[in-house]
N, C-alpha and C positions, 0 to 999 in steps of 0.2 A: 260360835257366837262372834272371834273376832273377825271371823273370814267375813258375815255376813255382814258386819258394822265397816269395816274395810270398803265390800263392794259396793254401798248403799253410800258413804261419803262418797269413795271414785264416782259413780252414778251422777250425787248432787254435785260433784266440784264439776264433771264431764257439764251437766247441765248449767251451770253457773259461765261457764267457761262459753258456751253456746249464745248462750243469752248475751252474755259481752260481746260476742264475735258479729251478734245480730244487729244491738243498738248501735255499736260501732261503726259497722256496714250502712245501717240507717241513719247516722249522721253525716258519715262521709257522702251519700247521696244526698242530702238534706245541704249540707254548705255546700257541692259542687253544686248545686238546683239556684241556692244561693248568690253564689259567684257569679252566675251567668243574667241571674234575674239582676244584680245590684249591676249590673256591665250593660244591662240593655238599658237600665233605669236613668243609669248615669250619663249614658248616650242621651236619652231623650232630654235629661236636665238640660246637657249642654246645650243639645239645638234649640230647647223652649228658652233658655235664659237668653242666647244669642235672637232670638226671634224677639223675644219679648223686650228685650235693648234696644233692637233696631227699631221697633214699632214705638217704644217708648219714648225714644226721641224724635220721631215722626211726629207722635202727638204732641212732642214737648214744643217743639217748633212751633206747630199749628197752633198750641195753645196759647204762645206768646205772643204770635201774630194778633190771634180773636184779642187776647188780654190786652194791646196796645192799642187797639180800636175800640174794645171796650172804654176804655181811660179816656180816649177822647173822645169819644159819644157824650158820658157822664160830661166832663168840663164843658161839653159846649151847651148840654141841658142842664147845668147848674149857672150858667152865665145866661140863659136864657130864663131862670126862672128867677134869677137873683133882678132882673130888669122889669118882669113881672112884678114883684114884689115890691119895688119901690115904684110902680104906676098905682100901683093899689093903694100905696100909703098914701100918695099924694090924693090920692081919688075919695077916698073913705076918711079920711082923719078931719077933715073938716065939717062930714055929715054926723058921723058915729061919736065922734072923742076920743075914740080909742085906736089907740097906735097898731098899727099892727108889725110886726119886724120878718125881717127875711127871714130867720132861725126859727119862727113859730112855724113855716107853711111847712107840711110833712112833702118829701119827695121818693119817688119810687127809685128803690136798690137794686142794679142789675147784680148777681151772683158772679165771682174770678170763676173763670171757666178752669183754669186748674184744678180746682175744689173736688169740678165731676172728676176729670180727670184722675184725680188722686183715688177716689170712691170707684172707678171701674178698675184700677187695676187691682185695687185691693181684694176686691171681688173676685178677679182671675185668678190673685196667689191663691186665695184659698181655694178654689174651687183645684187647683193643681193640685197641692200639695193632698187634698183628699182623695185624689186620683191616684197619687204619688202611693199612700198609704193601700188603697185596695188593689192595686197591683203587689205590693209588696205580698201582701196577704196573699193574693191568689197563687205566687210563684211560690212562697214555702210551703203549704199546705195541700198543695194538688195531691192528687195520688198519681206519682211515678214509680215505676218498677224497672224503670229501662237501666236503674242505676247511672255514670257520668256517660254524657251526651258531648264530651268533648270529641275531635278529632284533629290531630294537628294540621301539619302545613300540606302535609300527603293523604290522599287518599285510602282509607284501611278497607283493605279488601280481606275477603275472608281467607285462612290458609287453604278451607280445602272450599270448591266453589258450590258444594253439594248442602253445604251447610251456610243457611241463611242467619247471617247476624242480625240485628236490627240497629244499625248504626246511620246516621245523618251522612251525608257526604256532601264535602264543601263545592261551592261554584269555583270552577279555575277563574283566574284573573280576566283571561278571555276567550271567547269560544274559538277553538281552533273549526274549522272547515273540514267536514268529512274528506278529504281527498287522497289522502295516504294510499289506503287501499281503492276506494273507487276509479282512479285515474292515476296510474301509476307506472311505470315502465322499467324496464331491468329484470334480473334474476335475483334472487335470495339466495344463499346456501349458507348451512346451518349444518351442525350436530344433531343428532336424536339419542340418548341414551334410551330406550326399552326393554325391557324385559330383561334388562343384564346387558342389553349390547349397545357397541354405538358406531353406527352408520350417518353417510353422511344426505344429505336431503336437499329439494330444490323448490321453491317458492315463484311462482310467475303470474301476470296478472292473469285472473279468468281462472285459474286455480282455486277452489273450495280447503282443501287439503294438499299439504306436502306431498313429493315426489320421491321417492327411496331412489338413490343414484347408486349405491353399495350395497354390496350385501357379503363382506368376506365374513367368514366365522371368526376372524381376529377382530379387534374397536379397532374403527377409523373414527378423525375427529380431527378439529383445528382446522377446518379448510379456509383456505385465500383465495379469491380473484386474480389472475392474471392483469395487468392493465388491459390488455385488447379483449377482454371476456373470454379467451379462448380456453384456456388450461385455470386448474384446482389443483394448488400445495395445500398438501393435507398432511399429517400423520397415522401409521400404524405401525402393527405390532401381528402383521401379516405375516413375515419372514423371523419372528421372532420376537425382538426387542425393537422398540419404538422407534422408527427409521423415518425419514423425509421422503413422500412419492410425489409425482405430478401426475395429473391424470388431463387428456386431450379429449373434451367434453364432445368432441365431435368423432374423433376416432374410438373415443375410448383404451383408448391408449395409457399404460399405465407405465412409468417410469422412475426407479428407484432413486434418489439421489444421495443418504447419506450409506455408510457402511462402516458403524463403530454397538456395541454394546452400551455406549453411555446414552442414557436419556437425552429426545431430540423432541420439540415440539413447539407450538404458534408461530409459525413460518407467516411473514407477508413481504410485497412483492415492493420493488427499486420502482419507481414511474417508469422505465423503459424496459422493466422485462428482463434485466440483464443480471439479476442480483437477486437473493432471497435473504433475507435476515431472520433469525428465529433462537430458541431460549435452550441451552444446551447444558447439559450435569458439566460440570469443572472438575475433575480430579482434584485439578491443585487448589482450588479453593473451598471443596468441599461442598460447591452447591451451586444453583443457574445461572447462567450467565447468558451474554448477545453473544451472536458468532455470528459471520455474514459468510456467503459463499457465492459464486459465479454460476451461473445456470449450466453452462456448459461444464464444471466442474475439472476446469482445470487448474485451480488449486484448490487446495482441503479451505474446510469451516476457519476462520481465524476470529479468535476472541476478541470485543473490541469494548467488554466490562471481563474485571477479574475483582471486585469488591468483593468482600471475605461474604458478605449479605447476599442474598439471591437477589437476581435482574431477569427479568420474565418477563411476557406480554409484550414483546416490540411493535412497533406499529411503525409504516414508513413514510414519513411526507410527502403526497403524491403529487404536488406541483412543483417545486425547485428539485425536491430528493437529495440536497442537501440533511436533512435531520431525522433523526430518529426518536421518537418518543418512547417510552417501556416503563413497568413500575421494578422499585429498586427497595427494598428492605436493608434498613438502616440503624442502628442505634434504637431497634425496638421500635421504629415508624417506617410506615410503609406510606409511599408516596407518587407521585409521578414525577419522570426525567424527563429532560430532552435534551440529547445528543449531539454536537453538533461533528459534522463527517469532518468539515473543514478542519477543526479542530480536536480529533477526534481523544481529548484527556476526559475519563471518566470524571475527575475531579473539577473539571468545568462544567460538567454539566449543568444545567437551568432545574433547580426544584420548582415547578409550576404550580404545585398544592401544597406543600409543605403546612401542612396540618396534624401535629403530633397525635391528636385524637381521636383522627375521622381516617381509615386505611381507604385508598382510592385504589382502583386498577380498572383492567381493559380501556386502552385510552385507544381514542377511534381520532384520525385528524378528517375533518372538513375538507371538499375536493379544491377549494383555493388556500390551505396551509395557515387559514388566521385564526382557527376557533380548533379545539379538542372537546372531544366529547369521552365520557370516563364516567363510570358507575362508582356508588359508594355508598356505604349501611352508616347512616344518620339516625341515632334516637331507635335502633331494633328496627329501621325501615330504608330496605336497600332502594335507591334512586338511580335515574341516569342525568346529569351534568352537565352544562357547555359552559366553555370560558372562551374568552377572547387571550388570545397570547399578548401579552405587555400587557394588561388590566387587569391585575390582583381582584379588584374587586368585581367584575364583570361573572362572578360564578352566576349561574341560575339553572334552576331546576326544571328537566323536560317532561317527566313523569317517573312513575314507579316499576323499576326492572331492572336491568344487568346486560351489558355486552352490548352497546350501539355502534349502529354502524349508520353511513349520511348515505343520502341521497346521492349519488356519486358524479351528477352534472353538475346540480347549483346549489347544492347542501341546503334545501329549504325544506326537507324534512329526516329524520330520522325513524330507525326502525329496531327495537330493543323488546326484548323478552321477560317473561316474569315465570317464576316458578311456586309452585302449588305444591302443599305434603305429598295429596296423593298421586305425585307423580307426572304429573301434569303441566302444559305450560300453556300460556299464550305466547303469540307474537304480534306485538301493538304498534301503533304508528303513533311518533309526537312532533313538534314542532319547534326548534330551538326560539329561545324568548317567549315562549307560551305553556302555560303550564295545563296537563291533562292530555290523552289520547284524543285522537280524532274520530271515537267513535266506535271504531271496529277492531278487532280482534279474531286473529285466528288462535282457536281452541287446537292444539296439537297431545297426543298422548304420549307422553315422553318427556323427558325434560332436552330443553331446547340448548343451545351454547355456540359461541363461537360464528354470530352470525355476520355476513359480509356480503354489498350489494354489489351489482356490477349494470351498467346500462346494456348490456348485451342480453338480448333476449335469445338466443342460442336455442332450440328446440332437443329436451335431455330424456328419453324414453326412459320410462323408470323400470326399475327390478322390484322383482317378490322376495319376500324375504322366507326364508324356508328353518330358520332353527327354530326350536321347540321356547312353548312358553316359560319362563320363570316367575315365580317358584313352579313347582309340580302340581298338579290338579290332584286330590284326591277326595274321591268321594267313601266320608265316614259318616255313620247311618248313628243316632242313637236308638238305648234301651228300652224297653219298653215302656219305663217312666220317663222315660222323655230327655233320662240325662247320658254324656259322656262319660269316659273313662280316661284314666290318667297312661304317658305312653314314656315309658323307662328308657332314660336316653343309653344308649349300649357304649362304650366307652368312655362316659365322660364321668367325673368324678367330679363332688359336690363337696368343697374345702367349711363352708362355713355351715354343711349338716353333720349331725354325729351319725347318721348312716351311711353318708359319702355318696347317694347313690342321686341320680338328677331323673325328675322326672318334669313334663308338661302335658299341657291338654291335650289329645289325638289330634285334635283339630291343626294344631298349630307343629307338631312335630315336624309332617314333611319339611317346612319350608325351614326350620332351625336345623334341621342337619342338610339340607339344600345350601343352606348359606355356609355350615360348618367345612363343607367339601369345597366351597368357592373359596373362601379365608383360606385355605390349605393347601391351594391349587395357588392362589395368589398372593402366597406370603414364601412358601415352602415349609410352612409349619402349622403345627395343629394346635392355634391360638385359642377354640372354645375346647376343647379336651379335657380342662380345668377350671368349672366356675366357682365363684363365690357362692350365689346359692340359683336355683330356680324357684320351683313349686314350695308354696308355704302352705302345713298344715294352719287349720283357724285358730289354734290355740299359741299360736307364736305370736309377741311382740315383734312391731317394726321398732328400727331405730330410729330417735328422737330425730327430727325435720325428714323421715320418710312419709313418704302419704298412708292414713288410714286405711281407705281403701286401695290397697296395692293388688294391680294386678298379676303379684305373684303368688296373692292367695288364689285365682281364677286358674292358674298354669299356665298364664298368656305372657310369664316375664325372665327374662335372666339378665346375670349378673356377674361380667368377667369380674377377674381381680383387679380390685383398684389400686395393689399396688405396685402394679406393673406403669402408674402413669408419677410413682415416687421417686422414681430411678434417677439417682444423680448423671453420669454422662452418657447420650444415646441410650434415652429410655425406651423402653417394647411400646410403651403407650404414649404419646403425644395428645394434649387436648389444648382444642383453640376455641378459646370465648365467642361464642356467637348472643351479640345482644338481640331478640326477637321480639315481637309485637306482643307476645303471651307470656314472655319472662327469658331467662335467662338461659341457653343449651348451650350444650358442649362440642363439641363435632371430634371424634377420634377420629386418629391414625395410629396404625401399628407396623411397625418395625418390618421389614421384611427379615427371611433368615441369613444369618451371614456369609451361607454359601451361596446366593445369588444377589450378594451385595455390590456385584457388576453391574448393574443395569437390564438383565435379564429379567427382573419384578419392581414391579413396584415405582413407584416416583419420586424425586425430590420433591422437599417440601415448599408450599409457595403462602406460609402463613408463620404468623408470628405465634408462637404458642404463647401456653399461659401458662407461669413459673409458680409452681403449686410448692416448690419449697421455699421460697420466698418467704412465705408467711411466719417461719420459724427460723431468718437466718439476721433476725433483729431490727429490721426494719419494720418502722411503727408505722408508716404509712400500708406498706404490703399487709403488716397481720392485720390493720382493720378492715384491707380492700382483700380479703381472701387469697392475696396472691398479688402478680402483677404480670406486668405484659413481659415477657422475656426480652432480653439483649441480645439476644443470640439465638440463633434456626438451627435444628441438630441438622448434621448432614448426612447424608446414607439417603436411602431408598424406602419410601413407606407407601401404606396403601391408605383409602380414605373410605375407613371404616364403618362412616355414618353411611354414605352412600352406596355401600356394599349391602350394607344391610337393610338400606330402605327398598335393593332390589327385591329384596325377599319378605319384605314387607313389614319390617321389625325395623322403631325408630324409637327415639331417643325421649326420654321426658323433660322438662324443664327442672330448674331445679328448685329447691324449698326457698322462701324468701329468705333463710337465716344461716345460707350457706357461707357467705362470709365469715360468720363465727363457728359454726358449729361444719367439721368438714364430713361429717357423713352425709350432708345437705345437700352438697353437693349434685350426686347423683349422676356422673357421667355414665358411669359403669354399668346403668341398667338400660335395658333395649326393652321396647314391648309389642305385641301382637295383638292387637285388637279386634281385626276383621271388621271396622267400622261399629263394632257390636259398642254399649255403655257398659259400663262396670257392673251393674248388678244385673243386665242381661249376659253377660259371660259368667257371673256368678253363679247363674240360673242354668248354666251348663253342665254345672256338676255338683249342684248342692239342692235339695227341693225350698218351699219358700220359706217354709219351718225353720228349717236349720240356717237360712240367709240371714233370716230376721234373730235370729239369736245370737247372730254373730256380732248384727248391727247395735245388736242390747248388750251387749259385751257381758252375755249369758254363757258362754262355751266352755262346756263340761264336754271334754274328748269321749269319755266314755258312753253318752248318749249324742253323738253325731256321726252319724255311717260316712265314713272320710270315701273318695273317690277308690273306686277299683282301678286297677292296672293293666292295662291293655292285653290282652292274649290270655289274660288267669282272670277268678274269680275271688283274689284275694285282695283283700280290703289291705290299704297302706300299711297302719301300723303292723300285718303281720309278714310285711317281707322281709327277705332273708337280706341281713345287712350285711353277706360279704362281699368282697370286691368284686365289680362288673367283669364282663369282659372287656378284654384292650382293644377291642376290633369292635366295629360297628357292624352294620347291615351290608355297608358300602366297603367293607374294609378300609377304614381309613388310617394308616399308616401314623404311629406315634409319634411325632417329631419333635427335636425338641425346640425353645425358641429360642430367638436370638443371645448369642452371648453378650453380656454386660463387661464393661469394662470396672472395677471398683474406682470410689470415688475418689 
């Protein structure tokens, strides 16, 4: 009886709780509908009261004019009637007897023209202000469903382009001219990350699609233009560990230039060809720095930043070549420098953004050295930039992307990329001082990086790329009723089950142990080998600010340890705040292992983490903000974890709005596999609609719901054997352990 009084309250509060979350919803759409109506309203007031002033003294004039002629129309026909009247007296008083006087004879009243005046405007208030009123009425009471209609200063495009939002989109200030791509001259080259790889690519006018220039089985990426278009400084990881090449677009000629195991990368070019500058791991500082080098190479890289902060992204000023611009992580702000060679003291350097809130980087200079252009995530919405150098306040907005590069004759337009969930990118055209694309857009599959024009049309015959796709294609067939079965991950061990054992959907295993062999290949350790948890039976509670419908009751979800991102010095787990259009992500890095703590894996970090101990080391401002931006970048070698795994097609969730307070809210630590499917069609994979709906009525009695089978047997979950899996997978993947922690 008390179970059933229990679940019948849980039911009504569940339902109580709904109904709040409803009318809530349906006011917050009601005042936002509000806000916009009382904003158009009060527009109109202004210009009607300003019309209505101006006209009002128009008439007022007029009216004083008619009234001052009126006045003396009257005086001249009362002196004329006054003359009258005493011709009459004299005429008549001698026949009649009777007096007659001026004051008896009635005269005709002309009306003050004011009068009307006053009676028509009165007329128009009202007739407004009832106007005023059934507008008001019209805008709260519509039926809207779109919920707010706002869109800020940028354009909200959708994350993935396959999915139509229905959102307003504002007019740019002014219409830029299709010409970018229409009439255009130069070569493009760019990164392509696909399928796991990243080769490098070429863009030319009359082209539809990109041009593959690479195709080593190692990532190539970071390429630069030569001044004369002739040669690409690029880097890979061809001969190993990430090294400086030059490649001769016409010979194809490929040329090594650096030869150390420390991290080399964003190489661009001196105005004369004669100098490379690019972002290189500092032993002694523990993390990137600038290093310049001679082409000919006859003397080594020399550092020309050692700031304890990473210094990355150089860019080189192509008209004097005097300066160098880069961003430089500092005091927990990431910002843009510029260098000056003459001078070459880090500590003079010019902060051009100095914005402790807004993290800026890729600064691209203009081909005459007055303006910089620089990307930067405003409000969860990454933009691209232009300043004039010596005018703080000259910033302005070109549109929405990352990584610009100018037009490299008369810098009158730009060309900047945007990326998409699924994988995807454009490459758009804008206009500095105008805001919005010009229109066109190339759709590329891949996400794009690193892009750089050059006026040289150079004719570049492209390569086929020949590695295999990622993740693995497998074709798995459901039962005869229609459902999947569940597939037991073989070596991995499940910390937060009391059977220890991991399973997920068939569907989605290849590509989780696809990814588990790449983490392992690219760390030197077997970082999923240990999860928190995966696959939830239906009778498990989520933890308070997890989602209801979690897709790890589907088997589409895992969940390393999260307290691998606790770790006081040189944590396994690094997580950096990404504010986005849809809430709040996380984006991990993990540690490489400490035997290829050389440089042979992995990257230095070019992000300010986010100090998740903070919250509990007494700072009242950190516990309310869930944390805060860290002071300091661990140094060593990590990989970027978000991005490893969006290879394989497993990405990250936002996190609960209450993760500030509550830190399971969080949520970095969970990854998921959707396959573009909704939740209760991946539901529909392994549960019939009986049992779905009983779950959604939080009716779930274990002993009447047939739980998923287990891939290769016919036995149902609860009856597996909970002893320890095997240590070896399918693939043999080698136990490793991870990185050693230093104690705090």
């Amino acid at each position: 009886m008390l179970v059933r009084v229990f679940r019948l309250t849980d039911k009504t509060s569940n339902a109580f709780l709904k109904i709040a979350v409803w009318l809530t919803n349906g006011l917050l759409d009601q005042v936002t509908v509000l806000r916009f109506s009382i904003a158009t309203i009060l527009n109109f007031m202004v210009n009607s009261v300003v019309g209505i002033t101006k006209r009002s003294v128009q008439m007022s004039q007029q009216a004083q004019r008619q009234a001052a002629k009126a006045v003396s129309v009257t005086d001249e026909r009362r002196r004329v009637m006054a003359q009258r009247a005493t011709s009459i007296v004299a005429r008549t008083t001698p026949v009649t007897g009777i007096e007659i006087t001026a004051s008896s004879s009635r005269e005709r009243v002309i009306e003050d023209p004011l009068l009307r005046q006053n009676r028509i405007l009165s007329t128009f208030t009202v007739v407004l202000m009832v106007s005023l009123i059934a507008i008001v009425f019209w805008a709260t009471n519509r039926d809207d469903n779109s919920g707010s209609s706002f869109v800020g200063a940028l354009p909200q495009n959708t994350p993935n382009p396959a999915t139509e939002v229905s959102l307003p989109t504002p007019e740019p200030p002014t219409v830029a001219p299709p010409i970018v791509f229409s009439d255009w001259q130069g070569t493009l080259v760019f990164s392509v990350r696909e399928a796991g790889q990243e080769d490098l690519f070429v863009l030319q006018r009359g082209d539809e699609q990109p041009r593959r220039i690479t195709n080593s089985p190692a990532d190539d990426r970071d390429p630069a233009w030569s001044p004369d278009g002739r040669a690409i400084a690029f880097v890979s990881k061809r001969d190993g560990p990430w090294e400086l090449y030059i490649m001769d677009v016409v010979t194809r000629r490929i040329t090594r230039m650096t030869s150390t195991t420390h991290f080399v990368g964003a190489p661009t070019w001196s105005p004369d060809g004669a100098f490379l500058a690019f972002e290189g791991y500092n032993p002694e500082t523990g993390g990137l720095d600038i290093y310049i080098m001679p082409i000919d190479r006859s003397t080594p890289p020399q550092p020309i930043t050692t700031n304890p902060g990473p210094d990355f992204s150089p860019s080189w000023e192509p008209s004097q070549g005097r300066k160098i611009a880069y961003t430089s992580i500092r005091n927990g702000t990431q910002d843009i420098y510029i260098l000056n060679l003459d001078n070459p003291n880090e500590f003079d350097a010019e902060n051009i953004t100095n914005t402790p809130t807004i993290h800026e980087d890729h600064a691209a200079w203009s081909p005459d050295g007055t303006r910089i252009a620089y990307s930067a995530r405003v409000d969860g919405v990454e933009g691209v930039y232009v300043r004039v150098l010596g005018d703080p306040n000259s910033e302005q907005i070109v549109g929405r992307g990352a990584m610009p590069t100018w037009e490299p004759i008369n810098g009158t337009s730009i060309f900047y990329s945007q990326q998409f969930q699924s994988q995807r990118s454009t490459i758009s055209g804008g206009f500095p001082g105008r805001f919005g694309t010009s229109g066109n857009a190339v759709i590329v599959n891949g996400i794009v990086a690193d892009l750089d024009w050059t006026a040289s049309e150079t004719q570049i015959p492209a390569v086929i790329a020949d590695y295999p796709p990622v993740p693995p294609i497998v074709d798995v067939q459901p039962d005869a009723d229609g459902l999947y079965r569940l597939a037991l991950l073989q070596g991995v061990k499940v910390e937060g089950d009391t059977t220890g054992v991991a399973y997920l959907n068939e569907r989605v295993y290849p590509s989780f142990n696809a990814l588990r062999l790449a983490v392992l290949e690219k760390t030197g350790w077997d970082f999923l080998a240990n999860l928190e948890s995966t696959f939830w039976s239906l009778d498990r509670q989520p933890e308070i600010g997890h989602p209801r419908e979690s897709w790890h009751y589907a088997g589409r979800a895992f969940a390393f340890n999260r307290e691998y991102a606790f770790e006081a010095r040189e944590p396994t787990v690094v997580v950096v705040r990404e504010d986005r259009d849809l809430g709040v992500y996380w984006r991990v890095y993990v540690r490489v292992s400490a035997q290829v703590q050389n440089g042979l894996l992995g990257e230095p970090l070019r992000a300010i983490p986010w100090d998740l101990l903070s919250r509990g080391s007494g700072d009242v401002a950190a516990y309310n903000e869930g944390g805060k931006l860290s002071t300091t970048v661990p140094s060593g070698y990590y990989i970027d974890f978000t991005q490893l795994a969006a290879d394989y097609g497993w990405y990250p969730i936002p996190s609960d709005r209450s993760w500030r307070v509550n830190t399971p809210g969080l949520l970095f630590w969970v990854f998921v596999n959707t396959d573009n499917l909704t939740w209760r069609d991946a539901m529909r994979e392994l549960y019939t609609e009986a049992e779905l709906q009983r779950f959604l009525n939080d009716d779930i009695d274990p002993s009447d719901v047939s739980l998923p089978n287990v891939e290769g047997t016919d036995t149902e979950l609860n009856e597996i054997s909970t002893d320890e899996p095997d240590t070896q997978t399918d693939e043999e993947v080698p136990d490793n352990p991870r990185p050693s922690t230093p104690e705090a």
